[in-house]
C-alpha positions in Angstrom: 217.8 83.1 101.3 215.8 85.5 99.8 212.5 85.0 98.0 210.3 87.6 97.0 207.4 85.5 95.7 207.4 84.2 99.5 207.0 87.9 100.2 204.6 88.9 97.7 202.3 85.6 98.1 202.7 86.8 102.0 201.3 90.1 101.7 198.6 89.0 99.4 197.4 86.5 102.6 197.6 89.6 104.5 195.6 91.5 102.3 192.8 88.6 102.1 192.8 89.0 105.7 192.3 92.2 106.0 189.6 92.9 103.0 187.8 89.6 104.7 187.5 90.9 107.6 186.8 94.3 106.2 183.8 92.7 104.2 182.6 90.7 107.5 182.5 93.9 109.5 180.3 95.5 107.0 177.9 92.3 106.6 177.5 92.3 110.6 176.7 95.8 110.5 174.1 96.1 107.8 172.7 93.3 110.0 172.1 95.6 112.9 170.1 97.7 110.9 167.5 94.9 110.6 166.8 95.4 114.3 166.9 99.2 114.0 163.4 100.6 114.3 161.2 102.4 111.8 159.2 105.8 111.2 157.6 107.3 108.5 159.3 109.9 106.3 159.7 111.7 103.3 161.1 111.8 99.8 162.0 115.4 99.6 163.9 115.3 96.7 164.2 113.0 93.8 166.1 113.6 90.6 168.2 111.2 88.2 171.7 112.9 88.9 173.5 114.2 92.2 175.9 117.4 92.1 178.8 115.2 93.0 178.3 112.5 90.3 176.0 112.7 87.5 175.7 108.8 87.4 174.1 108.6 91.0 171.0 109.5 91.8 170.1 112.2 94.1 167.4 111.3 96.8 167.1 112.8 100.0 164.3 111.5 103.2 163.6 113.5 105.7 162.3 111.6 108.8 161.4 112.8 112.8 162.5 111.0 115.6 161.7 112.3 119.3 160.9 115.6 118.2 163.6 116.2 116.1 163.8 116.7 112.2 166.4 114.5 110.6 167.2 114.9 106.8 169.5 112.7 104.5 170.8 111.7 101.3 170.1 107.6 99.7 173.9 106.8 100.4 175.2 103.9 97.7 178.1 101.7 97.9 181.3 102.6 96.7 181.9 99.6 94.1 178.6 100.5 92.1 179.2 101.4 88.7 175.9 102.8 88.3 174.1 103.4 84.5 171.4 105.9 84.0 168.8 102.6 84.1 170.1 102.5 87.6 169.4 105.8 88.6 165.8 106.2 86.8 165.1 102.3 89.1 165.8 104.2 92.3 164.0 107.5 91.4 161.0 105.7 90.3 161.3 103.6 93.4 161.6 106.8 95.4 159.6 109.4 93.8 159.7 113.1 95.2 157.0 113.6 97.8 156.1 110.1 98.4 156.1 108.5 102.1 158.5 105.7 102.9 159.7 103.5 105.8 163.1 104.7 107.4 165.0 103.0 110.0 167.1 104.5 112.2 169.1 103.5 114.5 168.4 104.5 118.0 171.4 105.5 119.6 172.5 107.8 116.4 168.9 108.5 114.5 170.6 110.8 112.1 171.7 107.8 110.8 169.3 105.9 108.8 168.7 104.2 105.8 165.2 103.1 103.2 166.7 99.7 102.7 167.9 97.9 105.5 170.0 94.5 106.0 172.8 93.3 103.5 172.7 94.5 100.2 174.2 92.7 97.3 178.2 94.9 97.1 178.2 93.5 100.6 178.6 90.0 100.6 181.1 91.2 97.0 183.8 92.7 99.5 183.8 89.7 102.1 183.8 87.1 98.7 186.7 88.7 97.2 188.5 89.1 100.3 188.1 85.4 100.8 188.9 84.5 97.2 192.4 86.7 97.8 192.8 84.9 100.5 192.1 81.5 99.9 194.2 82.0 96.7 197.1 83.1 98.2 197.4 80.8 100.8 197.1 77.4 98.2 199.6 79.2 96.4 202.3 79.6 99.2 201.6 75.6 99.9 201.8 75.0 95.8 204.5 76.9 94.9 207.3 75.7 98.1 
């Protein structure tokens, strides 16, 4: 017979699984960057707001690697819901014109990054995934 909270609990499993492993895949690669190696760059621009979202700041590195200029922008994680205290933190942190460590990573160098390793929103996607995961599969054994 049918049962549709089978099919619902079902795809909520299936959607633990994926954000889990969604989450781990992230965490193993901010990891890599811990290995990447570093040069010196930098802050070329600094200010409180970016042109795509006023909440985020805008900071942009420039670094050289094997004779070639790279320049990029402070990327931040989708799930932030950042406050101006935020922004003014990273600005101050990262003020225009001063030197900083970037690490690259060597097979790509225009892809780099001022804070390597896992950040905080990180381990947040593989708990949640796990939480959705966990919670739907006690509730398919709980609820037959």
């Amino acid at each position: 017979m049918f049962n549709p909270y089978f099919i619902i609990l079902s795809l909520f499993v299936v959607a633990g699984i994926l954000v889990t492993l969604w989450g781990l895949r992230v965490i193993v690669m901010a990891r890599k960057t811990l290995q990447w190696p570093g040069v010196e760059g930098t802050i070329e621009e600094s200010r409180v707001s970016s042109d795509a979202d006023d909440m985020l700041p805008h900071i942009r590195f420039c670094y050289r690697v094997q004779q070639q200029d790279f320049r990029q922008l402070v990327a931040f994680p989708g799930d932030i819901t950042p406050g101006e205290e935020f922004s003014r933190h990273y600005v101050e942190k990262y003020p225009e014109g001063s030197r900083v460590q970037v690490y690259y990573n060597p097979d790509k160098p225009d892809i780099a990054t001022l804070e390597p390793g896992v950040g905080k929103g990180d381990w947040l996607i593989f708990a949640i995934g796990l939480a959705t995961l966990l919670l739907g599969v006690f509730s398919l054994i709980f609820s037959g």
